[in-house]
N, C-alpha and C positions, 0 to 999 in steps of 0.2 A: 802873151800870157806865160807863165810860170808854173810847172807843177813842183809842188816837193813831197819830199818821199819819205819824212818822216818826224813830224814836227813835236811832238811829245810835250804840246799844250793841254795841259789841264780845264775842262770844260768852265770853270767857275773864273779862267784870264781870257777866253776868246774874244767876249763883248769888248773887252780894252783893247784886245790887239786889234781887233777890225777897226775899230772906230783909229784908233794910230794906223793905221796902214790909208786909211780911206780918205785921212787929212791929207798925205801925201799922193793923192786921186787914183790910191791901189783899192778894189775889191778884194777881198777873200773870203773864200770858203774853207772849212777845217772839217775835217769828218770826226765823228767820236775818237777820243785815244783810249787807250786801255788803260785804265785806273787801279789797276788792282793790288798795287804796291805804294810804295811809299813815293815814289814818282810815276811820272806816266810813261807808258813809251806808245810806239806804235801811232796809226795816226799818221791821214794823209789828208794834202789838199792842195786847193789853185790861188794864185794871183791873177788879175788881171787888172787890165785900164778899161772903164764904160765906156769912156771914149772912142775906144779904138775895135772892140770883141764885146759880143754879150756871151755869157756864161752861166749856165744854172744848172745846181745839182739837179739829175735826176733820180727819179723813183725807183730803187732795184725792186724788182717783180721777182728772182728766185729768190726764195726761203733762207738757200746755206748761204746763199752770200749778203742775205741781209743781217744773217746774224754775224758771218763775218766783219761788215759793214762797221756794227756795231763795238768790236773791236779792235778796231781800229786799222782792220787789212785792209781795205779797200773804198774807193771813192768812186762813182758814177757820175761822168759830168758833159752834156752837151754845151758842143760850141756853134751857134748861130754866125754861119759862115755868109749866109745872103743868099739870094735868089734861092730860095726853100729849097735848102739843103743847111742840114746839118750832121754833124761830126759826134759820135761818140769813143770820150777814152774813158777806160777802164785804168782808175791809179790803183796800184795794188802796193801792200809789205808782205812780201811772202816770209815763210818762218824763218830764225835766224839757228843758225847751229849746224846747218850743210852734213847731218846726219839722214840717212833713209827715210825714217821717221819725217824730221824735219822739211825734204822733199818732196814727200808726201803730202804733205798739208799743202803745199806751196800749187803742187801738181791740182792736188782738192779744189783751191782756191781758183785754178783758172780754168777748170773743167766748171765751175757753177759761175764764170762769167758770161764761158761760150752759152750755157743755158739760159741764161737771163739775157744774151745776145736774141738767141730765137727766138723770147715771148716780146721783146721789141722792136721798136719800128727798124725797118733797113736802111743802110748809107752805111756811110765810111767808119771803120771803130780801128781802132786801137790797144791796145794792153801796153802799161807801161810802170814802169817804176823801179822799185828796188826787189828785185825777184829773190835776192840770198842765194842767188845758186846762176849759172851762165844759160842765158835766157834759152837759146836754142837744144842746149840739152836734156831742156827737160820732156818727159813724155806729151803731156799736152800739147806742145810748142811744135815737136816735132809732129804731130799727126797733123795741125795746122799748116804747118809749111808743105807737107807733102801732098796731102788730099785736099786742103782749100786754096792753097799758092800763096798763103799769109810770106813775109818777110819779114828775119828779124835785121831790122836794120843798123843795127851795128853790126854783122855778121857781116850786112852788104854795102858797108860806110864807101869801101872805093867804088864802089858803081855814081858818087858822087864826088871822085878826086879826094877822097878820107882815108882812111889807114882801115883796114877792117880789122876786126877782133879788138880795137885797141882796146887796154884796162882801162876799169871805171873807178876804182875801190881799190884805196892801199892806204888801211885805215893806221895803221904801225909802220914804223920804221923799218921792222924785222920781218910786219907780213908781206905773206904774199900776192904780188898784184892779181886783180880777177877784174872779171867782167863781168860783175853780177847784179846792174843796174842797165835796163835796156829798156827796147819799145819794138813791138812788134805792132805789124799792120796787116790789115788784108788788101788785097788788090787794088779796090774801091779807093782806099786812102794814100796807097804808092804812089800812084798818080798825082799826086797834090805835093810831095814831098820833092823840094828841089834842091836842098843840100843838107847833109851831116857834118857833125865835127863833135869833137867829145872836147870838154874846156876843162882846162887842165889848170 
C-alpha cells in the first residue's frame, strides 16, 4: 500500500479518480483537501491492492483533529494485517512555512493525534507523512521518543543497513535539502518494520 502526502484533489474529481485507479485493481482513499482558494491544496490519502491488504478509514474521535481532518491535515487509516491485529497510521500535512507559528500548528496537529491515539483501541500506530519541519525535532516527537520509546525512523534508517538522517525534500534546484517527510512509530509497530530506504 501507498500513502501520499499531498494530493490537492478537488472533492467534485475524486469519484473519477477512484473509479480510474480501481480499473487498474488500485483502492483509494482521499481525505477532504482544503478548498478555500482557487485551487486545492492539502489533502491526504492511501492506495492499496484488495487483493493483497484490507484498508479502511477510520473514525477520528478527537474534536481538533477532526476538524483538522477536515482540512485536509490528516488522514486516519487502519490496516487489517490478520490474526486480529491491526495497525493504525496517522497521515498528516503539517503547516508549510517552517515559521514558529507555523510549527506550532504542525506540533498542534500531533498533540490531538496522540489524543485521539488514547480514546482508541490499542496495537501498533504510526504518524507519518509530510511534517513541514524535521520530524524528530519537533516538541511532540521528541516527548514521544523519550518517555514512550516511539522512533523516528529515518532518524534510525542504519539500524536497517540505510543512511540515517537522509533528505527527503529538495523541492528547487537552489533549496535546501531537509528531512521534512518522515514516520514515526511506537514500539508495538518497530517490531514489524524490517527495512528502510528513502527512493530517490
Amino acid at each position: 500500500f501507498v500513502f501520499f502526502l499531498e494530493h490537492k484533489v478537488m472533492r467534485k474529481d475524486m469519484k473519477r479518480l477512484k473509479a480510474a485507479r480501481k480499473a487498474a485493481d488500485w483502492m483509494v482513499h482521499f481525505s477532504p483537501s482544503h478548498e478555500g482558494g482557487k485551487k486545492a491544496s492539502a489533502g491526504v490519502g492511501v492506495m492499496w491492492r484488495a487483493a493483497d491488504v484490507h484498508i479502511h478509514p477510520e473514525r477520528i474521535k478527537d474534536p481538533e483533529l477532526q476538524e483538522a481532518h477536515l482540512k485536509g491535515m490528516v488522514g486516519k487509516y487502519t490496516v487489517d494485517v490478520g490474526w486480529e491485529t491491526a495497525m493504525t497510521f496517522y497521515n498528516i500535512y503539517g503547516e508549510s512555512g517552517g515559521t514558529s507559528a507555523n510549527i506550532a500548528v504542525t506540533e498542534a496537529l500531533i498533540l490531538a493525534c496522540q489524543r485521539d491515539m488514547a480514546l482508541s483501541h490499542q496495537g501498533p500506530h504510526a504518524i507519518l507523512g509530510d511534517f513541514n519541519a524535521t520530524p524528530c525535532k519537533l516538541g511532540p516527537v521528541k516527548d514521544l521518543i523519550a518517555v514512550d520509546q516511539w522512533t523516528d525512523i529515518g532518524q534510525r534508517a542504519d539500524w536497517w543497513g540505510g543512511t540515517a538522517n537522509e533528505w527527503t525534500c529538495h523541492s528547487r534546484s537552489k533549496a535546501k535539502r531537509s528531512r521534512i517527510d518522515g514516520v514515526v512509530v511506537d514500539a508495538e509497530m518497530l517490531a514489524t518494520i524490517h527495512s528502510f530506504e528513502v527512493e530517490k
